[in-house]
Structures are given as structure tokens and as C-alpha cells.
SEGU-125494 format. One record per residue (C-alpha): residue in three letters; x, y, z. Coordinates in steps of 0.02 Angstrom, whole numbers, plus 50000, padded with zeros to 5 digits. Example, Ala and Ser with C-alpha at 12.3 -4.5 7.8 and 13.67 -1.06 7.14 Angstrom:
BEGIN
ALA506154977550390SER506844994750357
END
This chain:
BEGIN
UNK618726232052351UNK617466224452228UNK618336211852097UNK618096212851923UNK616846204751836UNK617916188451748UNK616846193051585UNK617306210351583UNK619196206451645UNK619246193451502UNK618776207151358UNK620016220051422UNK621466206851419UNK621096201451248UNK620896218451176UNK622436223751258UNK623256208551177UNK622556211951009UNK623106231451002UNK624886228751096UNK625866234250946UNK624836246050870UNK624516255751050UNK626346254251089UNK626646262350909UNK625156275750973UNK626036277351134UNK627556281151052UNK627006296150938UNK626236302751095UNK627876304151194UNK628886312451025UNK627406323451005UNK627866331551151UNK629716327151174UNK629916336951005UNK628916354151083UNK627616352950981UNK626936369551085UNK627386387451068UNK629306385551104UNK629656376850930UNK628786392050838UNK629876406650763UNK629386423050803UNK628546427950672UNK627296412550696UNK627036415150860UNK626686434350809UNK625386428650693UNK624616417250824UNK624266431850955UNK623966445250853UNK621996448650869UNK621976441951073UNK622016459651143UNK622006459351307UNK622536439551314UNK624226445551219UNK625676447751355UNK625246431951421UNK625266420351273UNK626876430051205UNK627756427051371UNK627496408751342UNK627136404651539UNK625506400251547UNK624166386051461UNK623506391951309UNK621806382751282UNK621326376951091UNK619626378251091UNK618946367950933UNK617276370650915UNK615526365450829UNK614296379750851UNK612966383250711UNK611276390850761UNK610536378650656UNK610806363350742UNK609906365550935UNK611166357251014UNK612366368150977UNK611556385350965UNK612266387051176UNK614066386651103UNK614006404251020UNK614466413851188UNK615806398151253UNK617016403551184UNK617066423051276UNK616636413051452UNK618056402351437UNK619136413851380UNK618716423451543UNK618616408451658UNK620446405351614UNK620876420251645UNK620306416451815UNK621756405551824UNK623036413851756UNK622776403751578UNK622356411951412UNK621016402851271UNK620906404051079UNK620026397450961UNK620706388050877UNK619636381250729UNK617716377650693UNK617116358850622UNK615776357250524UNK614156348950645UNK612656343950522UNK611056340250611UNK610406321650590UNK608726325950623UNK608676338550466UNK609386327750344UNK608516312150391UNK607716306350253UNK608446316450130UNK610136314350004UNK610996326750131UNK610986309450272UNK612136303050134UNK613376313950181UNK613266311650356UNK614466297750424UNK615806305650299UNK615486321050403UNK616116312650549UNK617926309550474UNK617786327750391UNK617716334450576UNK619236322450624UNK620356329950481UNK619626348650540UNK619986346250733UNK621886339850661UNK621866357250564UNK621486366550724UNK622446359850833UNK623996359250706UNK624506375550746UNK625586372150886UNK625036385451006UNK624176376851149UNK624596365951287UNK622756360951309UNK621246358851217UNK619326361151249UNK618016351251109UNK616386359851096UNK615286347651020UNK613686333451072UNK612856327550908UNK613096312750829UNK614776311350719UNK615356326350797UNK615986318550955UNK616856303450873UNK617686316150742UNK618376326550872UNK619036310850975UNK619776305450824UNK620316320150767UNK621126325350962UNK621806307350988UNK623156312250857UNK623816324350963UNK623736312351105UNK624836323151205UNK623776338451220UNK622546337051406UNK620816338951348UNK619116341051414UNK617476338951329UNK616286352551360UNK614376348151332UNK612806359951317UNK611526351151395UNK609576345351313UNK608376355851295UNK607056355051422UNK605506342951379UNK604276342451264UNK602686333751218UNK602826316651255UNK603666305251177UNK602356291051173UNK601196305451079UNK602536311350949UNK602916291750897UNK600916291450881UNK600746306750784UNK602126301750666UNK601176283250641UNK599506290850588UNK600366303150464UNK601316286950393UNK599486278250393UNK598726295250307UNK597606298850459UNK598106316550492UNK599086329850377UNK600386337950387UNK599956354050478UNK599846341550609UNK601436332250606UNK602486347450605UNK601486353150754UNK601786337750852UNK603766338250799UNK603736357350841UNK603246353751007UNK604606340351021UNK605926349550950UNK605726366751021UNK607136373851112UNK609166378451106UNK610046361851168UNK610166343051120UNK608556333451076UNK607946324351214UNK607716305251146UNK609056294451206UNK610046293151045UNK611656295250971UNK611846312851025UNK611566308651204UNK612556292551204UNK613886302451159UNK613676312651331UNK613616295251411UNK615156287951359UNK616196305251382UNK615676302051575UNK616206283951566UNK618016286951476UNK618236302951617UNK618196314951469UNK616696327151561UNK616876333551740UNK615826323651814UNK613996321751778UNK614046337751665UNK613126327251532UNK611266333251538UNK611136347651659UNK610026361851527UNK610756374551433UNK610786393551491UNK610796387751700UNK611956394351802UNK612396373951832UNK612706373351640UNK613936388651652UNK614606382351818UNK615156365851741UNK615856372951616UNK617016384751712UNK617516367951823UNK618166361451653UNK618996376051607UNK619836376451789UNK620266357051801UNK621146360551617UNK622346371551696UNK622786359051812UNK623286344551717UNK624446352651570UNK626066344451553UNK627106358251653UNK626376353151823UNK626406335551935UNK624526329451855UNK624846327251668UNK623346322451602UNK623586319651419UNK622086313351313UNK623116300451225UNK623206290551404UNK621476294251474UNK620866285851314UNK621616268451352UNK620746249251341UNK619966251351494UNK619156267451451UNK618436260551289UNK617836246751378UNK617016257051496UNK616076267451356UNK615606247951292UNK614816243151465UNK613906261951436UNK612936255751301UNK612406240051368UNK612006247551538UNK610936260951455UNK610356253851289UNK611396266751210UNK611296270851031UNK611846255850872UNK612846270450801UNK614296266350929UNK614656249750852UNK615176260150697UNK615956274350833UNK616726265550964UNK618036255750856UNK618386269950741UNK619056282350920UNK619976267250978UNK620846264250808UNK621416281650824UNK622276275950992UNK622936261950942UNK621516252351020UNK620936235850906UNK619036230550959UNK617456221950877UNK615816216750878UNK616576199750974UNK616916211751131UNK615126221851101UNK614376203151119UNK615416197351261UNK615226212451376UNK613296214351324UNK613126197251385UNK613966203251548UNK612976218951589UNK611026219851628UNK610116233951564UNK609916247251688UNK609016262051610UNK607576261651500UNK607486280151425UNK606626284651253UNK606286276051123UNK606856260851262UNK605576269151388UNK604296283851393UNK605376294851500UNK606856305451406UNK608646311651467UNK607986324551586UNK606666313951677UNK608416300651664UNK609326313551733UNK608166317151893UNK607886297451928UNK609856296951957UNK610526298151794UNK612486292051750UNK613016295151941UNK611856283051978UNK612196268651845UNK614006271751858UNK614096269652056UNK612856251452020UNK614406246851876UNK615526251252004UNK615046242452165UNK614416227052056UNK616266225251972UNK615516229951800UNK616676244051784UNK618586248151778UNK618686260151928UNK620556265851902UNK620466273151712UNK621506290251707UNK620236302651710UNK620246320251693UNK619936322851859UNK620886319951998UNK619866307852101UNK619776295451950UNK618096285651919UNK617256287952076UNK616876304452062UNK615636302051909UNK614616293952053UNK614376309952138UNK612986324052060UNK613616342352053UNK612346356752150UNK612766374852175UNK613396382052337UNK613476400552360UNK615076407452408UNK615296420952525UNK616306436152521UNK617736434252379UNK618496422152287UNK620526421352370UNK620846405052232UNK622456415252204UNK623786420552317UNK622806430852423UNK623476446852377UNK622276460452323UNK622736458052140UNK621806439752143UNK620126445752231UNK618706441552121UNK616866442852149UNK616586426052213UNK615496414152079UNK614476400552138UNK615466385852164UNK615006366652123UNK614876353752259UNK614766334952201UNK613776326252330UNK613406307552303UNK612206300452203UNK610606292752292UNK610496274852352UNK608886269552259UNK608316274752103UNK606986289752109UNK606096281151960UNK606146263551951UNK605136261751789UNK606696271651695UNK608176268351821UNK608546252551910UNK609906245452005UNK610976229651956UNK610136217152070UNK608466221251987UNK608906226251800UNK607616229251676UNK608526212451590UNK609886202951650UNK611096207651467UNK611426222651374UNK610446233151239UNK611406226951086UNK611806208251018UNK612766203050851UNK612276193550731UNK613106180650604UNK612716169050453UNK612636165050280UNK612246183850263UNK613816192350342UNK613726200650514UNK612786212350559UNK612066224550754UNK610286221650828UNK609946233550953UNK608566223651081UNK608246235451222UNK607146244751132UNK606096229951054UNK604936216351166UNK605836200451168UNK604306191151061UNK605026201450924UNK606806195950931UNK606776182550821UNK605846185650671UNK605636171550505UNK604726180250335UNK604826181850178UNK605876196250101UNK605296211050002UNK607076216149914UNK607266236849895UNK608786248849839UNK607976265949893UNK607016268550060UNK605736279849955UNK605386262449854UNK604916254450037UNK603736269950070UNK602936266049913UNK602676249449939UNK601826252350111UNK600686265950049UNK600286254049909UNK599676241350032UNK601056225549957UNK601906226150133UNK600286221550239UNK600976207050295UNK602416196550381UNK603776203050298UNK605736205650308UNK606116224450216UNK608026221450163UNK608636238750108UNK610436234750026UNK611386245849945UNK611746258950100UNK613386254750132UNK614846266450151UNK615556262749979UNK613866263749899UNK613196279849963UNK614046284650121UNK612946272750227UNK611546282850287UNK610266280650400UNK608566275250378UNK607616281850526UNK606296287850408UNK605676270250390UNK605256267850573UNK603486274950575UNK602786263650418UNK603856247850486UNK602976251750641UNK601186253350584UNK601506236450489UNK602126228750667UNK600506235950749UNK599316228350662UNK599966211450716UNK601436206850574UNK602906198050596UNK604166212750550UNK606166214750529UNK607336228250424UNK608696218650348UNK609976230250289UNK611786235950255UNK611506256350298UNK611006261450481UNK609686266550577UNK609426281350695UNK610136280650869UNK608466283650928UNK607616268250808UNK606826255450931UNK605226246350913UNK605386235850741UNK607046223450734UNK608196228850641UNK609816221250571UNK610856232050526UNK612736238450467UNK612796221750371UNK614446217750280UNK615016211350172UNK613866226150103UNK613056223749933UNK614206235649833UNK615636223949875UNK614686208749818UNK614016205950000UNK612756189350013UNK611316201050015UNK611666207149847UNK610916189049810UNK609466188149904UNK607646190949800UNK605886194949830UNK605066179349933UNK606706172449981UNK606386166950193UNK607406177650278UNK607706172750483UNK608486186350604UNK608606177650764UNK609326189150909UNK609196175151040UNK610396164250953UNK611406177950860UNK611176173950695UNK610736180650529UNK610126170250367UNK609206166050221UNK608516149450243UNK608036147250028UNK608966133749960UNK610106139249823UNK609746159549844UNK611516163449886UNK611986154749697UNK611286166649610UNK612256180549543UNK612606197549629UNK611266211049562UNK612016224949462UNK611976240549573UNK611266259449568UNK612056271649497UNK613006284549612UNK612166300349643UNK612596316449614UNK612106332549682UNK612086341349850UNK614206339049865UNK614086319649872UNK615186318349731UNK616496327349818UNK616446313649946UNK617016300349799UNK618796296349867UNK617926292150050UNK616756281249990UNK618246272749860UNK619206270850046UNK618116268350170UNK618336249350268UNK616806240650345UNK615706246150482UNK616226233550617UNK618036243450601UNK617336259850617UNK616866263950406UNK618306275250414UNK619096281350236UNK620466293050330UNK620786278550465UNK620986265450335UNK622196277550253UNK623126280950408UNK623296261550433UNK623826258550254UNK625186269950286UNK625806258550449
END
């Protein structure tokens, strides 16, 4: 048996420590929860008449109360790719439990805004808010006290960590995730980022960009850059949340539909009535969240997850911070280089060996905790194995044999292990030869608060970077100023103002082209600011989620034009080197803006806490409450 890495061990111990009384409290709630029946057998009839009223042929079964009723909560919109696939879910796995003698509803919808449509626009403004509006939706849905299980249909960015959140509060329920799969490849990624640059640099128009992003975004399922979206996917397979290595198989395959019958199947199993309780409240434990941590590292997963991460732990019980980011990142080499880290994307990850692969290298190096509850029944090891279809012959006998359980037999999924070397060493690599010996994100710390670097995704000349600042309030004032030529130069951009409280902390992905461009033609370059950037930002270094932010009097509300700025991810710091600029007084700041619902979001950004414990207005609520 491999030990455990003393780093990793370490981490675990002290987060366990830190959240003892808060994740006995969790603990707690999770045993009442379903000590009290909070199920079908508390309702009266005429609630549970209401509940089965429109399920037709699912009726005698979910009346009779002997059988796991699924909540299916789901995100489908046809206008977001990623989850176009979901519209016909919900009829499969309402037949696929049927196959075991189970019934599904749905059970409520949660709004999932695309990212990659907003970016750039007031709408992003709105967009980590989203994330907590899904948590408070998935608690409506699943409120309703008819199910003894629960399925989450969802992959994009604050989606997944609003359903966690929202599921984790009824910890006692067994639930799967259920991905879609990317959408097959497109143009190149090395050619979109250069299309995008000479649009920024006014060298083509825009018949041309939105040809080039056409042909990148072109298909139902998730985009294909190795963002926030498809971190998600990655750290559902290292909590045991997926069956295994569902993460990135393509949409509308019959190993897409296969996978997600499996979950369906291994949902039945693990309800509370049999001898393999699975409850979500105790698959998501320390261990698991560290295990999504060493994820990140291990892949250069997206920044996003330093804001994510802590937020689904808080909501079981879990206390962690950018301390235990550092630590384990310091711990665990870089295995996968996938784009913008690399030129290949999730599906060319996938075929060099994808997550079976990394997690087996975690695994055998003692990287990983191996004995997490997961919702399958061989535990962690079984994310080292990759899923192919075997025919079956004759009929399906899954049932008792008689004639009344004879189905036309479906292709079944065998896991067979991963392979021993990597099929593409220039995206996949094992842990004896890593692309770099530490992980894809470092903090940083100084006279101007703390604040997330990702590095995987940037050459290590650029990590530490000393310029003077250029001092913005509006991303569309930086575009400006590059088109206008007065950022030709060394420069640190320090965008304040984009915190949570200020405007809902949005990100600023649309400044990677022109930051880039600048960075090209040979500058010394950094982003300095208190919002985020895209999962899928690499390149330029960027310092970002910076509190205190500047709407709470944060340091950089101080700083001014020329001041020498110095973000230094080799050391892990973060300062302004001008004598005296932190003694000036705070600058007044923008006005709120209205429009496009963002007022209605005033009481979360009155409420929200800072981004290292997750930016969360309803968890910071919850908390107040004890």
C-alpha cells in the first residue's frame, strides 16, 4: 500500500481540525434530516396526491411508497451548448429506472447562464450571483420531500458549485452527477487565440472573428478549452460524484447514454433502505475536497475553484483556504497540459489517458486519498479504469429471471484499466516526469491583500513581473487605452472595482487578447485586479480575486497611475513598492449599475463575504445564523 504524501496528510489533518465543529454540526443535520423522514412517509395524502399526479404510468409505484423515487434537478436550456443534450435526460432516466424497479421526477429546473455569452458584457455581472441563485433553486427542488435520491444535470461553470451547494443541504439524499460530454473539436485552439489577437490589433474584421469562434464553438455539448466548465467534470471524478470516467465521453454516443444509465442504476443501489447508503453529505468529506484540490494542481484546473472549492465545502461543514491551495500545489507536479495550458483540448486529453490516467499516477504516487466514500462501490480505484461498450447477448435477466423482467438486452459498460504510459506525452505525463514538479495555481500576499495566480498556463520568465501601474475602474477603459496606443509598454493593468460587493465580481476574460498582444511584442505585462478572470485565461499573469477589494477600502483602492507595482509568483507575493502610495486616501467609487436585473441582485452584493471564503451572500447568511 502506497503511504500518503506527509504534505498532503498534513493539509487534511489541519482542515479536519479547523472544520471539527462546524462538520460535526453538518453531520448532525444530516442524520435528523433523515431520522425525521424527510421522504414520502412524512407527507399527508393529499401532498403526496399532488406529487404523483401527472407521472402516468410511474403512478402505482411512487403511491405505494416502495421504491426510490429519483429528484432529478436539472439545468437544460438550448442556449447554452453544454446543456442542449439534457432536453431528452430526463425521459431516459425516467425509463432506465424503471429498469430497476425505481421511478424519476423532475423535480425542479436552475437557471444555467452561459459564460461565454455574457463575457464581456453587464450580463457577466450577474454571473457568480447566479451560482448561489442555483443553490437556493436546487434547495427548492429538492424541498419537496418526495425522493430518496437525487440526479444533478448540470457542467458549466457556477452551475456545478450551486447544485453541490444547493444538494449538500440535504446531505442525506444519495446523489449522482450526470455530465453531457464536449462537443467534438474544432479549429484549433492555437488559431482561434491568433484570430482573436489580430482582431484586438485591428488586423482583420469582424466577419472574421465570428468565423474563427463559429468554428470553435460549433456543436451541442461543453466547450472544449480546459476551463471552469471542464474542471468541474474533473473534480466530480476526484470527489466520486461521476461513475467513473463519465467526464468527457461526447454527447449523443451510445457511451454518453450508456453512462448515464450506469448512474441511474448505481442510484438505485445506494438509497438509504439497502446495506450501501451512500448519502452525498458523507461522500463530500475533507478528503474528498482535498482530492478535488490535488485536481487542480494535477491538471492546471481552472482559478475559478479557489472562489468554488471553499464555498461547496462551507456547505459541508468543511473550513479551507488559499493556505491549503498553496500547500498541496506545492505538493503536486503538474501532469496535464490541456488548452489554454497546452495546444491539445479535453478530447485529445481524453484519448492520451485522460482522469483514469492522472488519477491512477495520484494514486500509486500517494498524492491521493484512495479510501473517500464514493458513489461507487469499489471506492477510488475505479476512476482509474476507462469505460468501453460490450455487446450483450440474448436478454437482459438483471431481474429475477422470471419472464416479467426480460428486457432487450442494452449494451453494457466494461471499465478496463487505464494504460501504463501516456498516449501523448506533450499533453499527459506521468508523476516521475511532470510537466513541473508543483501545481498550476500559487497565492499571493502583501501590502496589497491576497490574492490567486494561476502559473500553468504562463512561461515561468513571466512569473514575476515589476512595472508601473496604469489604474482603471471599467475593462472597456483598458480597451481604450490599448487601442489608443498609452499601454505599449511594461505595464501592470490593475482593474479594481470588480469585487463581489461592487458589481458581483465578474470576469474579465475579454481583456486577454489586448493584454496578450501587449505581452507579444516583448512587454513586461501583469493584470492586477479584485474581479476574476476566465477559467480558460492563461498566457498574461494575472493576480486576481484580490481582497480586501476596493469597495471595502481594499489597499488597491490607493494605488495610482505610475505607482511600481511587483507580482512575484516565485516568492508568493503581491505589492506596491512606491513609498507612501498606500497613505493616500481610498478613491471614491463608481456608481452601481442598473439595468439588465442587477439591481435585483442588491441584497447579494450588500452580503456577500470575500472570495478566498467562497463570495457567498446566502453562505454568509447561513453562517450568521450559526
Amino acid at each position: 500500500m502506497t503511504h500518503l504524501h506527509s504534505a498532503i496528510d498534513r493539509v487534511t489533518d489541519r482542515i479536519i481540525e479547523r472544520s471539527r465543529p462546524t462538520r460535526a454540526a453538518y453531520l448532525d443535520l444530516v442524520e435528523r434530516q433523515r431520522a425525521a423522514g424527510t421522504n414520502r412517509g412524512v407527507l399527508s395524502c393529499g401532498n403526496l396526491a399532488h406529487g404523483f399526479a401527472a407521472s402516468e404510468e410511474d403512478k402505482p409505484v411512487i403511491r405505494a411508497g416502495t421504491a426510490m423515487n429519483i429528484g432529478v434537478v436539472t439545468a437544460y436550456n438550448d442556449m447554452l451548448s453544454a446543456h442542449q443534450p439534457y432536453g431528452r435526460y430526463p425521459e431516459q432516466i425516467k425509463i432506465f429506472a424503471r429498469e430497476r424497479g425505481a421511478t424519476a421526477q423532475v423535480a425542479g429546473g436552475v437557471p444555467a447562464m452561459c459564460d461565454g455569452v455574457t463575457q464581456g458584457q453587464a450580463g457577466m455581472e450577474l454571473s457568480l450571483f447566479s451560482r448561489d441563485t442555483i443553490a437556493l433553486s436546487t434547495a427548492v427542488a429538492l424541498s419537496h420531500a418526495m425522493f430518496e435520491g437525487a440526479l444533478l444535470l448540470g457542467i458549466c461553470d457556477k452551475i456545478v458549485p450551486g447544485l453541490l451547494i444547493g444538494s449538500l443541504r440535504f446531505g442525506h439524499l444519495p446523489t449522482i452527477l450526470v455530465p453531457g460530454g464536449p462537443m467534438p473539436s474544432g479549429i484549433p485552439n492555437k488559431e482561434k487565440s491568433r484570430i482573436r489577437q489580430l482582431y484586438a490589433e485591428g488586423k482583420v474584421g469582424r466577419d472574421e472573428l465570428l468565423e474563427a469562434e463559429s468554428a470553435s464553438y460549433h456543436a451541442p455539448g461543453t466547450c472544449t478549452f480546459y476551463g471552469t466548465a471542464n474542471s468541474n467534470q474533473m473534480m466530480m471524478e476526484m470527489m466520486g460524484l461521476h461513475v467513473p470516467n463519465a467526464a468527457f465521453a461526447n454527447p449523443g454516443t451510445k457511451l454518453r447514454q450508456e453512462l448515464t444509465r450506469a448512474a441511474v442504476h448505481r442510484l438505485t443501489e445506494i438509497g438509504w433502505d439497502g446495506n450501501d447508503y451512500r448519502p452525498i453529505g458523507r461522500v463530500i468529506d475533507e478528503k474528498a475536497i482535498v482530492n478535488a484540490c490535488i485536481g487542480l494542481m494535477a491538471t492546471g484546473g481552472s482559478t475559478n475553484h479557489a472562489i468554488h472549492l471553499p464555498a461547496i465545502a462551507r456547505a459541508a461543514g468543511i473550513v479551507i483556504d488559499w493556505q491549503d491551495f498553496e500547500d498541496i500545489s506545492n505538493a503536486v507536479p503538474l501532469l496535464a497540459r490541456v488548452y489554454p495550458n497546452g495546444s491539445g483540448d479535453v478530447n485529445d486529453f481524453r484519448e492520451a489517458g485522460g482522469m483514469p490516467f492522472v488519477i491512477r499516477e495520484l494514486l500509486d504516487a500517494g498524492l491521493l486519498h484512495g479510501d473517500i466514500l464514493t458513489v461507487t462501490a469499489g471506492g477510488m480505484g475505479e476512476y482509474t479504469k476507462e469505460p468501453t461498450l460490450s455487446e450483450c447477448s440474448g436478454e437482459d435477466r438483471s431481474g429475477d429471471g422470471s419472464a416479467a423482467t426480460l428486457r432487450p438486452a442494452p449494451e453494457h459498460i466494461e471499465w478496463v484499466p487505464a494504460p501504463e504510459a501516456t498516449r501523448d506525452p506533450t499533453m499527459l505525463r506521468p508523476v516521475a516526469d511532470p510537466f513541473q514538479p508543483t501545481g498550476g495555481q500559487k497565492l499571493l500576499a502583501g501590502n496589497l491583500g491576497r490574492a490567486i495566480i494561476k502559473t500553468s498556463a504562463v512561461d515561468p520568465d513571466r512569473w514575476v513581473i515589476e512595472a508601473p501601474a496604469r489604474v482603471f475602474s471599467d475593462q472597456d477603459d483598458v480597451l481604450r487605452a490599448f487601442k489608443a496606443g498609452e499601454l505599449d509598454r511594461d505595464v501592470v493593468v490593475v482593474v479594481r472595482f470588480q469585487g463581489p460587493a461592487a458589481n458581483g465580481m465578474p470576469e474579465l476574460h475579454k481583456l486577454t487578447p489586448a493584454l496578450g498582444v501587449l505581452q507579444d511584442r516583448g512587454h513586461r505585462v501583469a493584470l492586477v485586479t479584485d474581479g476574476r478572470m476566465s477559467g480558460a485565461s492563461g498566457k498574461v499573469p494575472a493576480a486576481i480575486h484580490l481582497y480586501p477589494e476596493a469597495l471595502h477600502g481594499g489597499p488597491v483602492a490607493r494605488v495610482a497611475d505610475g505607482d511600481i507595482v511587483r507580482v512575484d509568483a516565485v516568492a508568493g507575493t503581491i505589492a506596491v513598492l512606491t513609498p507612501g502610495a498606500l497613505d493616500r486616501p481610498v478613491v471614491p467609487a463608481p456608481g452601481f449599475a442598473l439595468g439588465l436585473g442587477r439591481e435585483l441582485f442588491s441584497l447579494f452584493q450588500g452580503s456577500s463575504d470575500d472570495a478566498e471564503r467562497g463570495a457567498s451572500p446566502v453562505l454568509a447568511a447561513m453562517d450568521a445564523r450559526g
